[in-house]
C-alpha positions in Angstrom: 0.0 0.0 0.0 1.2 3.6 -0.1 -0.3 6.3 2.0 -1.0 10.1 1.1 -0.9 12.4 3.6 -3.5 15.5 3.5 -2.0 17.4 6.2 1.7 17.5 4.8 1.7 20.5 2.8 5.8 19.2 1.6 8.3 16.7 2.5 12.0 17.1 1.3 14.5 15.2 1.9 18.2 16.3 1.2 21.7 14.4 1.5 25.0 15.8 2.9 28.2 15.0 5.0 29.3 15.6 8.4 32.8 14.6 9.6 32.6 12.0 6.8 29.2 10.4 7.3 26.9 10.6 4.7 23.4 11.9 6.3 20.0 12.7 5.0 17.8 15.1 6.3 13.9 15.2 6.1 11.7 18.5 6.6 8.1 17.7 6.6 6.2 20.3 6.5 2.2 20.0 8.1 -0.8 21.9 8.3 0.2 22.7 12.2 4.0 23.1 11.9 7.5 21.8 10.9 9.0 18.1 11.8 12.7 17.3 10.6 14.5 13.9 11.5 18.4 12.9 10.8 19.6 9.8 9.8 22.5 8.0 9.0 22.0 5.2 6.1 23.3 2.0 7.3 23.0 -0.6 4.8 19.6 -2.6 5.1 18.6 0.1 8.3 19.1 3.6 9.4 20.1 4.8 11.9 17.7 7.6 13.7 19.9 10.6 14.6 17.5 12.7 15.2 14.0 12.0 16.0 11.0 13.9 14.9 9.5 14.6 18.0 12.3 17.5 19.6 9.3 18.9 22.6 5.8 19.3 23.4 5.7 21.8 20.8 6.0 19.3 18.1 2.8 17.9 19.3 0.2 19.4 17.0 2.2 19.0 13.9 2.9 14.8 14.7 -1.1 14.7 15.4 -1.3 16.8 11.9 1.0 13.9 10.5 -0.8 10.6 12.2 -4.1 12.1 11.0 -6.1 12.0 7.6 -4.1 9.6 6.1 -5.5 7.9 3.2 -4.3 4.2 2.3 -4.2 3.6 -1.3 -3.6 0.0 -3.0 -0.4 -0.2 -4.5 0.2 -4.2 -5.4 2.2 -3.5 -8.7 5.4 -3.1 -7.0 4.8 -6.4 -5.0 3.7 -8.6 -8.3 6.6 -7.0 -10.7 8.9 -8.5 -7.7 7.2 -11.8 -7.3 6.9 -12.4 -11.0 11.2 -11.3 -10.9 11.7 -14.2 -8.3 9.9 -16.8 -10.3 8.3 -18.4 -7.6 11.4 -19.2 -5.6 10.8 -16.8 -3.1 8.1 -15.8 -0.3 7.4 -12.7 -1.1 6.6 -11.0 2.6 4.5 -7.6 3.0 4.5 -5.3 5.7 1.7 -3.9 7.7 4.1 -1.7 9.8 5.5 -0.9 13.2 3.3 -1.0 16.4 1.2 2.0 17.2 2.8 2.5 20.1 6.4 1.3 19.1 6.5 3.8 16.2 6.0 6.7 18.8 8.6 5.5 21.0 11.5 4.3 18.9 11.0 6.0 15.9 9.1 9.8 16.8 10.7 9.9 20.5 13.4 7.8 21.7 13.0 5.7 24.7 14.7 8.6 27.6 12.3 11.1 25.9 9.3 8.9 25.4 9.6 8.1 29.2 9.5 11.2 30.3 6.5 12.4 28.1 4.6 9.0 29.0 5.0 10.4 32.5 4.6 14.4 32.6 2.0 14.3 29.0 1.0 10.8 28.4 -3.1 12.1 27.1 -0.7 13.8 24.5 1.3 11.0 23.5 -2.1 8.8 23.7 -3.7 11.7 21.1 -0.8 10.4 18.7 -1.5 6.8 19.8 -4.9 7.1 18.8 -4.5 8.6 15.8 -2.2 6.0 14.3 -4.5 3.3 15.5 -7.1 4.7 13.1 -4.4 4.6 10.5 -3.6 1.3 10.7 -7.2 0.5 10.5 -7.4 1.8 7.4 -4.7 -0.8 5.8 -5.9 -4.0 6.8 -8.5 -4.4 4.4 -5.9 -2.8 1.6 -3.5 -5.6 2.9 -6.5 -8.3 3.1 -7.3 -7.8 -0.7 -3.7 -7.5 -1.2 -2.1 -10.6 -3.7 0.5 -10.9 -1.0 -0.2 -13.9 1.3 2.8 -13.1 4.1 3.2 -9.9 6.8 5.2 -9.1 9.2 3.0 -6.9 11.8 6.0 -4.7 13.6 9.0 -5.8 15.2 11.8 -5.4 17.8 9.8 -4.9 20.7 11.8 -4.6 24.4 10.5 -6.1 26.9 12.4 -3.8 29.6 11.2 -0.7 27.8 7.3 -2.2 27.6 6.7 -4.4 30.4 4.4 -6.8 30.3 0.9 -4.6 31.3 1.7 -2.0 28.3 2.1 -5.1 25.7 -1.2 -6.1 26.5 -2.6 -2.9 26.2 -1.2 -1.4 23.6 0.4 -3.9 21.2 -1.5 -7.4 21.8 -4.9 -5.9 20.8 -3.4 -4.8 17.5 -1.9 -8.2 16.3 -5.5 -9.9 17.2 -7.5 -7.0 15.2 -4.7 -7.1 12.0 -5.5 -11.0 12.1 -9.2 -10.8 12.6 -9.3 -9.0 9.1 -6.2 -10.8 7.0 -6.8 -14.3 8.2 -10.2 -14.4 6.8 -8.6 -13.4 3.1 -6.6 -16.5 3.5 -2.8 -14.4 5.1 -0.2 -15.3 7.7 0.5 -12.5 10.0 3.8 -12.5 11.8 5.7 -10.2 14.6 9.4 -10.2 14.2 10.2 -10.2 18.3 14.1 -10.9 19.0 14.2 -9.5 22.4 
């Protein structure tokens, strides 16, 4: 699938080097303010230099972001590969990071997401709420999707979630994602290492 957001009025992203390291920089800018992030390509991964999320003040624009997000099909990407492997492959889609794990490891950082769970967590639930509804919006994209494998988030740490917040806030998810893919016939995994 790809997803259009309403509320980003431009996104650029722009390359350079610092002290030898190659690092891109992305400016997104929404209906309720500016968001930019660092990052350092690493292969496969990036690494997150600098998080979208910098203060509270970055609050309305993320909710901007998370919010109005359309989900468009997009399976032509996904059959051009499969049709390039020849069957020797499973072909694996992905319906995305965790509500909650996006916010954390990807908008926040754990030491900042910490401390905003505990001095504004009915802000970061706002943000939390918001990307729920998003998500909703893919399963039945993914459902009608020819792909017949996804991976439903990842990399989750137990000492950063505990066990209460898992069932709360990530468990709920998995069951909902399955309720509508495993009727269309498709395996839903969670890549969990930790």
């Amino acid at each position: 699938f790809s997803v259009r957001r309403p509320n980003v009025l431009e996104t650029r992203t722009y390359g350079y080097t610092d002290n030898g390291r190659w690092l891109t920089r992305t400016v997104t800018r929404t209906t309720a303010g500016e968001l930019t992030t660092v990052g350092q390509p690493a292969g496969f991964t990036t690494w997150h230099l600098e998080k979208m999320f910098k203060g509270p003040e970055d609050y309305p624009a993320l909710l901007a972001y998370a919010s109005d997000v359309e989900v468009v099909p997009s399976y032509e990407p996904f059959l051009k590969m499969s049709e390039l492997k020849g069957g020797d492959a499973v072909m694996r889609g992905a319906v995305g990071l965790e509500q909650m794990q996006l916010i954390i490891h990807h908008w926040m950082g754990v030491e900042t997401f910490a401390i905003e769970w505990m001095e504004r967590r009915d802000e970061v639930l706002k943000l939390y709420d918001a990307l729920v509804e998003e998500r909703r919006k893919t399963y039945p994209v993914l459902a009608a999707s020819p792909c017949q494998h996804f991976n439903y988030g990842g990399n989750v740490t137990p000492e950063v979630i505990g066990e209460a917040r898992f069932r709360e806030y990530y468990l709920p998810h998995y069951e909902e994602c399955c309720e509508v893919l495993q009727p269309a016939g498709k395996l839903v995994g969670c890549h969990f290492d930790a």
